[in-house]
DSSP file (Angstrom, degrees, kcal/mol; ACC not computed):
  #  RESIDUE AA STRUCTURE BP1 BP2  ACC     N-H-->O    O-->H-N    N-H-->O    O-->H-N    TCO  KAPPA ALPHA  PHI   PSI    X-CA   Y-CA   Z-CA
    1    1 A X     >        0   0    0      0, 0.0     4,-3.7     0, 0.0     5,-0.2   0.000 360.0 360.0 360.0 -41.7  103.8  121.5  120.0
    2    2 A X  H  >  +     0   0    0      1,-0.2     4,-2.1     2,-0.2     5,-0.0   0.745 360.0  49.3 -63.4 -21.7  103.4  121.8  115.9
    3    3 A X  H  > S+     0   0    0      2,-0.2     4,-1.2     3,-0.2    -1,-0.2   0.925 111.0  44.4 -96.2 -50.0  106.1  119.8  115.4
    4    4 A X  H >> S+     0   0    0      2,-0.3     3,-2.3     1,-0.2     4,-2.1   0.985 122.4  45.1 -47.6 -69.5  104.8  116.7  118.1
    5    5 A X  H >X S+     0   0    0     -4,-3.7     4,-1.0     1,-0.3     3,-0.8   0.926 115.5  48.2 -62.9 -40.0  100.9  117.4  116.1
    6    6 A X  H 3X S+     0   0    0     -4,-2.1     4,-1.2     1,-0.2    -1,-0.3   0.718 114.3  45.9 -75.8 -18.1  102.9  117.3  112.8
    7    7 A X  H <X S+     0   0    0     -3,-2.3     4,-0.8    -4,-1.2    -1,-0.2   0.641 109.5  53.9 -67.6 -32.9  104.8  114.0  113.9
    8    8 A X  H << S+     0   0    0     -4,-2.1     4,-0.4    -3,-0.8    -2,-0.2   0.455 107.1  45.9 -80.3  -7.8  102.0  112.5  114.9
    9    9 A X  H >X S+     0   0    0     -4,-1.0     4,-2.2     2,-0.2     3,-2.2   0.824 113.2  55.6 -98.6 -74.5   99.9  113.0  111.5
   10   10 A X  H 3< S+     0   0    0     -4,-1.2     4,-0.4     1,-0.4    -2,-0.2   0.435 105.0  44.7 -57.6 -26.2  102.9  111.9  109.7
   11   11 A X  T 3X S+     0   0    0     -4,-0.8     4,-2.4     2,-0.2    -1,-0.4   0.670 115.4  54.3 -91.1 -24.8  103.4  108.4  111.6
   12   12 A X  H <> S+     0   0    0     -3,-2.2     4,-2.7    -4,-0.4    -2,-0.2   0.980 110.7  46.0 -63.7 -43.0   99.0  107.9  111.1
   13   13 A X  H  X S+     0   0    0     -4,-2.2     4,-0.5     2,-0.2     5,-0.3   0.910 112.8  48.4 -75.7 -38.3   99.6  108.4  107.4
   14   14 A X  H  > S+     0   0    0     -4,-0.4     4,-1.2    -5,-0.4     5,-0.3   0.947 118.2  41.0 -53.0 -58.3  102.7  105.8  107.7
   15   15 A X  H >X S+     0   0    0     -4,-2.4     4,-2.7     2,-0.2     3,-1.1   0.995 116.9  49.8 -64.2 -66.5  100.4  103.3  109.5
   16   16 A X  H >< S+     0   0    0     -4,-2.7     3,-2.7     1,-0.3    -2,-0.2   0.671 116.7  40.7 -34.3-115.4   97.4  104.1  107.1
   17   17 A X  H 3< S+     0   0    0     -4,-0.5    -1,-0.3     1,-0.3    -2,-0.2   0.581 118.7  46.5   1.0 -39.2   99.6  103.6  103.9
   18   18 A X  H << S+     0   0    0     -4,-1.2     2,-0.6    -3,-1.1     6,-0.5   0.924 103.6  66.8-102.6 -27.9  101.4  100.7  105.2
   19   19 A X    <<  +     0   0    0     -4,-2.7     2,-0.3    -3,-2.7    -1,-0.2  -0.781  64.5  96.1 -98.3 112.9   98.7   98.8  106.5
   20   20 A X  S    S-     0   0    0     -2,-0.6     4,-0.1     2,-0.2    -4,-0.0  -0.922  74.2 -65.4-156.2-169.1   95.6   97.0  104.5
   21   21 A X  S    S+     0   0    0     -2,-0.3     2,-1.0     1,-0.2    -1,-0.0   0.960 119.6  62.5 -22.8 -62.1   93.7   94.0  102.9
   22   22 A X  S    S-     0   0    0     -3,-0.1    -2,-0.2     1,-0.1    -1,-0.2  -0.541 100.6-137.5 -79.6 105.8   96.3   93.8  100.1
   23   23 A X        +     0   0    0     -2,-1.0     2,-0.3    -4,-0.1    -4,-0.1  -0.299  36.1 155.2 -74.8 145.4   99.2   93.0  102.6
   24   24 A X        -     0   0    0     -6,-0.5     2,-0.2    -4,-0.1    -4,-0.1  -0.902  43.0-103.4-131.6 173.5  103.0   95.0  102.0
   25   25 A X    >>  -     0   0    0     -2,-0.3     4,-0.9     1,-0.1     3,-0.5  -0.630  35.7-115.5 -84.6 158.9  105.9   95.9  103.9
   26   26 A X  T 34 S+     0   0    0      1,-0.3    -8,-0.1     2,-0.2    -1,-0.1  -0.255 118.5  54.1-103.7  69.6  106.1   99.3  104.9
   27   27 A X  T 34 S+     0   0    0     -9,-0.1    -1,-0.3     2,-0.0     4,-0.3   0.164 107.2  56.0-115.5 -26.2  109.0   99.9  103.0
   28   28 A X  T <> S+     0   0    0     -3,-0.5     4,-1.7     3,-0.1    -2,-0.2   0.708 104.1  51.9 -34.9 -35.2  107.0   98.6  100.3
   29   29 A X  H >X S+     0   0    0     -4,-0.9     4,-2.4     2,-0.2     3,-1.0   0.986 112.9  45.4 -88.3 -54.0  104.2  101.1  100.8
   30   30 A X  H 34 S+     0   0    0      1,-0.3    -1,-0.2     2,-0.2    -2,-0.1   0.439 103.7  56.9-124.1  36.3  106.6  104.0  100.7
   31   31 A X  H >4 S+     0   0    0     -4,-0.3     3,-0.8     2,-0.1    -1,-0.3   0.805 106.4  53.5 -81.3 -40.3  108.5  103.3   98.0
   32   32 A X  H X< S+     0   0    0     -4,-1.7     3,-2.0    -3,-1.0    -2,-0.2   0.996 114.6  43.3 -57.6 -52.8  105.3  103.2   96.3
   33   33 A X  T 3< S+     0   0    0     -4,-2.4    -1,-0.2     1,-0.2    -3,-0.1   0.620 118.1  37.5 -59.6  -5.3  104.7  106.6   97.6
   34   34 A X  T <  S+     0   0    0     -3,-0.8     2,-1.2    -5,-0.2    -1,-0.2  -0.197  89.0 147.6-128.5  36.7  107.6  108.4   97.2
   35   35 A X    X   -     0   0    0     -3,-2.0     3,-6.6     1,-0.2     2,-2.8  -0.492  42.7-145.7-114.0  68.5  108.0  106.3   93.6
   36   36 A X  T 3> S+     0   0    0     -2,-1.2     4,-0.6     1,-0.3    -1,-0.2   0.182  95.1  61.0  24.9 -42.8  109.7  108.6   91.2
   37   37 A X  T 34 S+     0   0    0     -2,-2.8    -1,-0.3     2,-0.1    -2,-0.0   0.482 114.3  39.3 -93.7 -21.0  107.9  107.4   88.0
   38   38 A X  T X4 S+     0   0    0     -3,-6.6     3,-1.6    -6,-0.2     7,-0.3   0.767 111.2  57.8-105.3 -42.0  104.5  108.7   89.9
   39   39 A X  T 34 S+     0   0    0      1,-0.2     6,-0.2     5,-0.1    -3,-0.1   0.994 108.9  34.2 -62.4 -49.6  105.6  111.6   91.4
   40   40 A X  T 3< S+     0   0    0     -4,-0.6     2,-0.7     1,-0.1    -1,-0.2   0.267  91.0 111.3 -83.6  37.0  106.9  113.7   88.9
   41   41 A X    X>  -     0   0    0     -3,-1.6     3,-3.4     1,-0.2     4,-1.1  -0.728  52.6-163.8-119.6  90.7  104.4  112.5   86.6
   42   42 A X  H 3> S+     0   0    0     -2,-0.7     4,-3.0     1,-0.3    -1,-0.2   0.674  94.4  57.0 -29.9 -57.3  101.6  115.5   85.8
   43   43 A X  H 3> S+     0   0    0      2,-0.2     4,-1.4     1,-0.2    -1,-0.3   0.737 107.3  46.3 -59.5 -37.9   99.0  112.7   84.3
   44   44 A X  H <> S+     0   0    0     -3,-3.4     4,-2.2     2,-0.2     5,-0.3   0.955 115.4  52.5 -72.4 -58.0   99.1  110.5   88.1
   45   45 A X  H >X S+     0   0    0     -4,-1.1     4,-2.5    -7,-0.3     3,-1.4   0.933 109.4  43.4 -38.8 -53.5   98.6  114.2   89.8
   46   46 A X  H 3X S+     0   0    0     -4,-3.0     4,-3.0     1,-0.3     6,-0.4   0.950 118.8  46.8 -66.0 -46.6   95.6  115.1   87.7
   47   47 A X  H 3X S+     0   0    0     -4,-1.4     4,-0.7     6,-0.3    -1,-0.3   0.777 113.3  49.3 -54.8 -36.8   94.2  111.3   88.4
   48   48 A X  H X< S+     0   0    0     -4,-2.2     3,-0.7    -3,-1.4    -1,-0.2   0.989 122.1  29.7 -90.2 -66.3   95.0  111.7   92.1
   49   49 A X  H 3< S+     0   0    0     -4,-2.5    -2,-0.2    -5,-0.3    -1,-0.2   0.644 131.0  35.2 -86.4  -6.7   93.1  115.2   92.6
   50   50 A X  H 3< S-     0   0    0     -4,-3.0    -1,-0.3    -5,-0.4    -2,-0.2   0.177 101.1-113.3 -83.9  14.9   90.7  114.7   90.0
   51   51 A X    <<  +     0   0    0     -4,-0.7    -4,-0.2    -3,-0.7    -3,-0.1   0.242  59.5 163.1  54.6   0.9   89.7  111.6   89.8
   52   52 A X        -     0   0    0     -6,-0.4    -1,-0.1     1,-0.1    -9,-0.0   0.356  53.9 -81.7  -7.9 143.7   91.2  111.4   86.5
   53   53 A X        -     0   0    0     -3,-0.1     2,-0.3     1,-0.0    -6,-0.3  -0.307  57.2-120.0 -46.3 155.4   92.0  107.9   84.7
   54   54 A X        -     0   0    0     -3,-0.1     2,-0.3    -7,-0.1   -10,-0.1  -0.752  18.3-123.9-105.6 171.5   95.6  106.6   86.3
   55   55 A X        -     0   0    0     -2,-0.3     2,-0.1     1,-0.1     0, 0.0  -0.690  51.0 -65.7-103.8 159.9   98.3  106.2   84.1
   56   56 A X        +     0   0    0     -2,-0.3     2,-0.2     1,-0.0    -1,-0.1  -0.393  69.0 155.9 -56.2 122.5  100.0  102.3   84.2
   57   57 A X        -     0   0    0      1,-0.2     5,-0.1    -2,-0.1    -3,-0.0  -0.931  42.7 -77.9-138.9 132.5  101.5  101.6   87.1
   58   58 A X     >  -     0   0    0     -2,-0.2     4,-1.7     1,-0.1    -1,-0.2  -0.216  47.0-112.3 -59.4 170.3  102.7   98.4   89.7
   59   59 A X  H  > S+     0   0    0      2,-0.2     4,-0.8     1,-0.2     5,-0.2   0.786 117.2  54.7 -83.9 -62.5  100.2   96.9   91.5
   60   60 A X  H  > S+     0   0    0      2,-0.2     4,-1.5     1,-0.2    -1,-0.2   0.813 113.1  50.4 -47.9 -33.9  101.9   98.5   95.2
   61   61 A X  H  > S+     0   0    0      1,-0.3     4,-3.1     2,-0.2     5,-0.2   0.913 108.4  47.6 -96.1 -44.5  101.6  101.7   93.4
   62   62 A X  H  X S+     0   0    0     -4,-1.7     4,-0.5     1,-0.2    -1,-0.3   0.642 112.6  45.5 -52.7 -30.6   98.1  101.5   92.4
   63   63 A X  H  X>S+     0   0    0     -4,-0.8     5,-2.6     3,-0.2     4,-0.6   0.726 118.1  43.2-102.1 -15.4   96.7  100.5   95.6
   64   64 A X  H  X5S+     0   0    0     -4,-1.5     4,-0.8     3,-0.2     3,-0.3   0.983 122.9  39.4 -60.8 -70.6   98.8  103.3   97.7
   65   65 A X  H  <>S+     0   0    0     -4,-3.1     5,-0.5     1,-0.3    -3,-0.2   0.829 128.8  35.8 -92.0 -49.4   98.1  106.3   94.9
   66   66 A X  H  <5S+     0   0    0     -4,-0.5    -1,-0.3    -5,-0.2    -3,-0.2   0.753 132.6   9.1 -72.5 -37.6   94.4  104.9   94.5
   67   67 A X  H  X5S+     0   0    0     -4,-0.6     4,-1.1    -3,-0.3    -3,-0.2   0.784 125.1  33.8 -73.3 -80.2   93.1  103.7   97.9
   68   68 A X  T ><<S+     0   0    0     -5,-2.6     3,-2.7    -4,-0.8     4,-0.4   0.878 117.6  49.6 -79.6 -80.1   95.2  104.4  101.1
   69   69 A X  T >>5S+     0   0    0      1,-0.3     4,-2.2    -5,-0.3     3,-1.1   0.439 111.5  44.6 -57.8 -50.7   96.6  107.8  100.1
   70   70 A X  H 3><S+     0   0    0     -5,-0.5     4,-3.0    -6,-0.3    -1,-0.3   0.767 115.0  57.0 -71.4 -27.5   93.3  109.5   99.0
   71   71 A X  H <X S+     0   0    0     -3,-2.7     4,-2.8    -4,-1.1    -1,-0.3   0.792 108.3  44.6 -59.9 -45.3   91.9  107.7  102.6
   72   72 A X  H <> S+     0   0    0     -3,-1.1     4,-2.0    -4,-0.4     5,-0.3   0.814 110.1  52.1 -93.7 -25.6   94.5  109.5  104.6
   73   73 A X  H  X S+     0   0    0     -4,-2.2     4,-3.0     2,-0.2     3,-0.3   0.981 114.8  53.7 -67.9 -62.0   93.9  113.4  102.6
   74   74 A X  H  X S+     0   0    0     -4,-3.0     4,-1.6     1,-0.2    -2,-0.2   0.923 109.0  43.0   2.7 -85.9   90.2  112.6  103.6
   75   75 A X  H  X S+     0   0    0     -4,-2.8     4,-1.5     1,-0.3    -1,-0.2   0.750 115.3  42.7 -83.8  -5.7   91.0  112.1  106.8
   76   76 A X  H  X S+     0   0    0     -4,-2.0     4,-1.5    -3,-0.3    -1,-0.3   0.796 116.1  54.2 -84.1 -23.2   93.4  115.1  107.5
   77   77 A X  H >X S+     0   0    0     -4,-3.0     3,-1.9    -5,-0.3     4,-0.8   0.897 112.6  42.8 -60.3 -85.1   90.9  117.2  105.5
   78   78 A X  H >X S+     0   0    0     -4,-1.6     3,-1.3     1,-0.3     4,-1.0   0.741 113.6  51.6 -66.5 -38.2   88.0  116.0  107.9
   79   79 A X  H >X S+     0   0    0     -4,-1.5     4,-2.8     1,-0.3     3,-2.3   0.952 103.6  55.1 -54.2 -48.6   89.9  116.3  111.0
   80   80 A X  H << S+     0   0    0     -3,-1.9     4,-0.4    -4,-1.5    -1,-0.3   0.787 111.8  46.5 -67.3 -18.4   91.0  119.9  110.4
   81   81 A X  H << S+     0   0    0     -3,-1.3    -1,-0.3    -4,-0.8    -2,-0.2   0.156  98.0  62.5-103.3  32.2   87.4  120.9  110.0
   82   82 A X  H <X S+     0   0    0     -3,-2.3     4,-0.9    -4,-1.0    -2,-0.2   0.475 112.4  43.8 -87.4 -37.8   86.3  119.1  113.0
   83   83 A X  H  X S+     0   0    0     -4,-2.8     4,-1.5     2,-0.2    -2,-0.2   0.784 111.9  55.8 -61.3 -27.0   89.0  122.0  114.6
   84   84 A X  H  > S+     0   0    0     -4,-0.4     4,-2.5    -5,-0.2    -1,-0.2   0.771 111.5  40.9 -91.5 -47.0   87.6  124.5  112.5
   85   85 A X  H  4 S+     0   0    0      2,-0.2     4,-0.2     3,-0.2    -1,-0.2   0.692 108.1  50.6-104.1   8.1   84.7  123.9  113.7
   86   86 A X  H >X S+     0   0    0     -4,-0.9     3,-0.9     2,-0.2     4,-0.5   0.786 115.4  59.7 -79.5 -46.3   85.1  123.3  118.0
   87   87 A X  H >X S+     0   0    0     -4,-1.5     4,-4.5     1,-0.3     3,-2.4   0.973 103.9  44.7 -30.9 -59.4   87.0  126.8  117.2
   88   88 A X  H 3X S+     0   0    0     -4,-2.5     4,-1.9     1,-0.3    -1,-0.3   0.751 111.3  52.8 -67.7 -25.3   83.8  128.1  115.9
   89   89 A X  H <4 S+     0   0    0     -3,-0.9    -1,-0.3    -4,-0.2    10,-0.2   0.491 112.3  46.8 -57.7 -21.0   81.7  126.6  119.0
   90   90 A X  H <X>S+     0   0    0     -3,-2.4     5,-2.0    -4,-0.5     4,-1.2   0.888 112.1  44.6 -87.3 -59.6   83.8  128.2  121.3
   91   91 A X  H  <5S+     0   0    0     -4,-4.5    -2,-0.2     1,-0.3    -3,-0.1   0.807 115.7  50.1 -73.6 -43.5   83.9  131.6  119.7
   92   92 A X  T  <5S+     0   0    0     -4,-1.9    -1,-0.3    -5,-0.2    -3,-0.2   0.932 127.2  29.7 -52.2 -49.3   79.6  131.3  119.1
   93   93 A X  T  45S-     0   0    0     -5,-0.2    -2,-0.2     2,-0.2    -1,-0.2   0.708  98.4-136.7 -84.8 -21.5   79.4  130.4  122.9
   94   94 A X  T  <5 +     0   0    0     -4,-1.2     2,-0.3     1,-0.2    -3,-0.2   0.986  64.2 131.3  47.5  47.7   82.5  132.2  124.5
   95   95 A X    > < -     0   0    0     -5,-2.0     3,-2.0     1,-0.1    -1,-0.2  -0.890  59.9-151.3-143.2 121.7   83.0  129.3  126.3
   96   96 A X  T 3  S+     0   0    0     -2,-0.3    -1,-0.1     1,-0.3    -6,-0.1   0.725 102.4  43.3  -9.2 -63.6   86.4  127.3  126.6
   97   97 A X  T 3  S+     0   0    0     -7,-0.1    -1,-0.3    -3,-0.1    -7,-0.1  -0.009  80.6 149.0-114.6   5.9   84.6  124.2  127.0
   98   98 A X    <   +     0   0    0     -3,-2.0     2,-0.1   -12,-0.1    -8,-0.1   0.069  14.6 169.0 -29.3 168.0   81.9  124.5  124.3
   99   99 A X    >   -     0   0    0    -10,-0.2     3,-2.1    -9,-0.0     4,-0.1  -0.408  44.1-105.3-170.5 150.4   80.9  121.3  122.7
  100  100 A X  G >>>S+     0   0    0      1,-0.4     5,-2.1     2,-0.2     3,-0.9   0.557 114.9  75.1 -59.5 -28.8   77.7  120.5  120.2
  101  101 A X  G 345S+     0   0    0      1,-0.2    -1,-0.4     3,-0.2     6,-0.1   0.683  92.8  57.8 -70.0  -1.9   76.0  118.9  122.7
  102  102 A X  G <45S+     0   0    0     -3,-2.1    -1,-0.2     1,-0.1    -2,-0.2   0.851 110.1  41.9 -63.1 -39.5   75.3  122.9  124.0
  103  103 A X  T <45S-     0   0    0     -3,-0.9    -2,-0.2    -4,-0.1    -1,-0.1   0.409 117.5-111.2 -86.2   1.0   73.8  123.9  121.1
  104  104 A X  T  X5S+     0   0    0     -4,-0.8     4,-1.9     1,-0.1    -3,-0.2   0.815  76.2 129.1  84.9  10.0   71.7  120.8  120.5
  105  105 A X  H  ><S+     0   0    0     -5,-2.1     4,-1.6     1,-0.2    -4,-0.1   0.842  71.1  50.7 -86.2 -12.7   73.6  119.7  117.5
  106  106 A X  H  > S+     0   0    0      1,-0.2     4,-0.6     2,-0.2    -1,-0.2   0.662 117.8  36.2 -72.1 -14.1   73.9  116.2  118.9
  107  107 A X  H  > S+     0   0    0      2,-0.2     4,-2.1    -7,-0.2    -1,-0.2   0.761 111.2  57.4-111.0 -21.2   70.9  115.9  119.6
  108  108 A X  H  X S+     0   0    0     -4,-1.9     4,-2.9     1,-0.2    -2,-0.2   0.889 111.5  51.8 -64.1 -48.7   69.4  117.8  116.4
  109  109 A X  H  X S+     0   0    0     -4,-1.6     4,-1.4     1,-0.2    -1,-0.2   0.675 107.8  49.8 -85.5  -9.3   71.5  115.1  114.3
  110  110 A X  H  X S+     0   0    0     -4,-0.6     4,-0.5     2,-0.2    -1,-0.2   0.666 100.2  56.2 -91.8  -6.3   70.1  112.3  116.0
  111  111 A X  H  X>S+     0   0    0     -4,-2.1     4,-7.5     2,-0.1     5,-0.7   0.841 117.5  45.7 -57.1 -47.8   66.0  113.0  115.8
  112  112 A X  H  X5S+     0   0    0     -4,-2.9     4,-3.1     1,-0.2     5,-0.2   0.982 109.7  50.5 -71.5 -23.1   66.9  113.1  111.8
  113  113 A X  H  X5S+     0   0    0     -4,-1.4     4,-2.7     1,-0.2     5,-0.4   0.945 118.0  42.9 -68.5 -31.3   69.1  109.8  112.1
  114  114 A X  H  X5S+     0   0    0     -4,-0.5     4,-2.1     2,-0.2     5,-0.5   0.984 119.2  40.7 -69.9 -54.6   65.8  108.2  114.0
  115  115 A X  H  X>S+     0   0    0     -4,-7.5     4,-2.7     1,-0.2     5,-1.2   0.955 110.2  56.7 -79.7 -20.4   63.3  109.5  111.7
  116  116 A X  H  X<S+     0   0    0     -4,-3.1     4,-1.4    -5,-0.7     7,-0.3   0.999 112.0  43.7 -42.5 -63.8   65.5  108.8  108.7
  117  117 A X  H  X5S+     0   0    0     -4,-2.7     4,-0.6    -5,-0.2    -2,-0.2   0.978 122.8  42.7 -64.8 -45.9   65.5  104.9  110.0
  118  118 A X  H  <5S+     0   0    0     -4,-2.1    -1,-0.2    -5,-0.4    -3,-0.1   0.958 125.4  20.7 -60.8 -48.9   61.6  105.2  110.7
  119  119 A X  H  <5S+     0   0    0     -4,-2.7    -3,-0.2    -5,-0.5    -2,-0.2   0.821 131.0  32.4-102.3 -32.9   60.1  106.9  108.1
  120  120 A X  H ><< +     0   0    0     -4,-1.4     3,-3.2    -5,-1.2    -2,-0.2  -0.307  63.2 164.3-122.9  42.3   62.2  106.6  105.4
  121  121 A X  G ><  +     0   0    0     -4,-0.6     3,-0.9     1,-0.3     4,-0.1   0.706  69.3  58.0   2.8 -70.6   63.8  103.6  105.7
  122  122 A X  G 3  S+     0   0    0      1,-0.2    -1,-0.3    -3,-0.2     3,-0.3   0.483  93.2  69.8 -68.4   3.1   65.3  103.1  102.2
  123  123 A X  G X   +     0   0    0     -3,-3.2     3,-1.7    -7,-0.3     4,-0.4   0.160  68.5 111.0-111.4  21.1   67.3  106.5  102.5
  124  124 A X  G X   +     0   0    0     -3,-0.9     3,-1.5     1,-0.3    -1,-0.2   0.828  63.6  70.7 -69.6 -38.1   69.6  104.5  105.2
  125  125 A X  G 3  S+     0   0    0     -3,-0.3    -1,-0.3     1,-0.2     3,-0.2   0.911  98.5  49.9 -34.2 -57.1   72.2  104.7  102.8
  126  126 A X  G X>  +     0   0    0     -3,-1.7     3,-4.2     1,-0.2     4,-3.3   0.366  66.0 114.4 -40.3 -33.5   72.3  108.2  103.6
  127  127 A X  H X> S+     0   0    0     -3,-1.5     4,-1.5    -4,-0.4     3,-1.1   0.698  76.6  54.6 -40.9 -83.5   72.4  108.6  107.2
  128  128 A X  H 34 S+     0   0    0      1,-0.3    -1,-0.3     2,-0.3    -2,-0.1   0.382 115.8  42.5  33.7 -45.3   76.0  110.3  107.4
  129  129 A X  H X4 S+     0   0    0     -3,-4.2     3,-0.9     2,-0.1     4,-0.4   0.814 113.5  57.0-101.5 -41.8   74.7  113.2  104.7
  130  130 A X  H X< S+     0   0    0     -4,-3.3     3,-2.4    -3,-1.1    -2,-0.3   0.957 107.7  42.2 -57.6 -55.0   71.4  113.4  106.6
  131  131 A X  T 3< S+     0   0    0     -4,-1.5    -1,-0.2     1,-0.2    -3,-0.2   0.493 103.4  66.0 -76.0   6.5   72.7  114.2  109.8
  132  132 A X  T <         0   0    0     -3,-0.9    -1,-0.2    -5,-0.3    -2,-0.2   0.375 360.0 360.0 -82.9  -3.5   75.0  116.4  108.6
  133  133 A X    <         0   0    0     -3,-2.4    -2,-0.2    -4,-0.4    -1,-0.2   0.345 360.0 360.0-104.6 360.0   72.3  118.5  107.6
């Protein structure tokens, strides 16, 4: 079963990478990723997980190491604490089948998304941080 979830993250991150705006093949896209002169190169790490300037680089390499890649650590980051936290729903409830709408969090984050858009209008920007609170 890890192997299937771990096969399956690994072909989203293939599709992510290989597909966007700027169009490439994906054998384009992971040559860039797997592109010798950026991996073992300490100054693209610091850029990559710090936000660091990037060191000169092709075009392909720049829009993988700078765009899609940081898009797909995102989104295995957010998914593994969207697990972390149906764990934690279960374990608060002792129930199997937990899910937010038991505890009122769907509904808790959609009074602030309404009165965000009502009262506060201009914070719309926002919604996403607001109804996370």
């Amino acid at each position: 079963m890890c192997a299937a979830s771990l096969a399956v993250v690994v072909l989203g991150g293939l599709a992510q990478v290989s597909f966007g705006a700027f169009s490439m093949t994906i054998v384009d896209a992971w040559q860039a990723v797997f592109d010798p002169r950026v991996v073992f190169d300490a100054q693209a790490w610091r850029a990559f997980l710090l936000g660091a300037e990037l060191p000169e680089m092709g075009k392909q390499s720049l829009i993988v190491w700078n765009i899609r890649l940081p898009r797909v650590f995102v989104a295995m980051l957010v998914g593994m604490n969207l697990a972390v936290s149906g764990a934690i729903f279960q374990a608060v409830t002792r129930n199997e089948l937990a899910s937010p709408f038991i505890l009122g969090v769907s509904s808790g984050a959609g009074l602030m998304i309404l009165l965000t858009l009502v009262v506060f209008s201009g914070l719309a920007a926002f919604l996403p941080l607001i109804a996370s609170v």
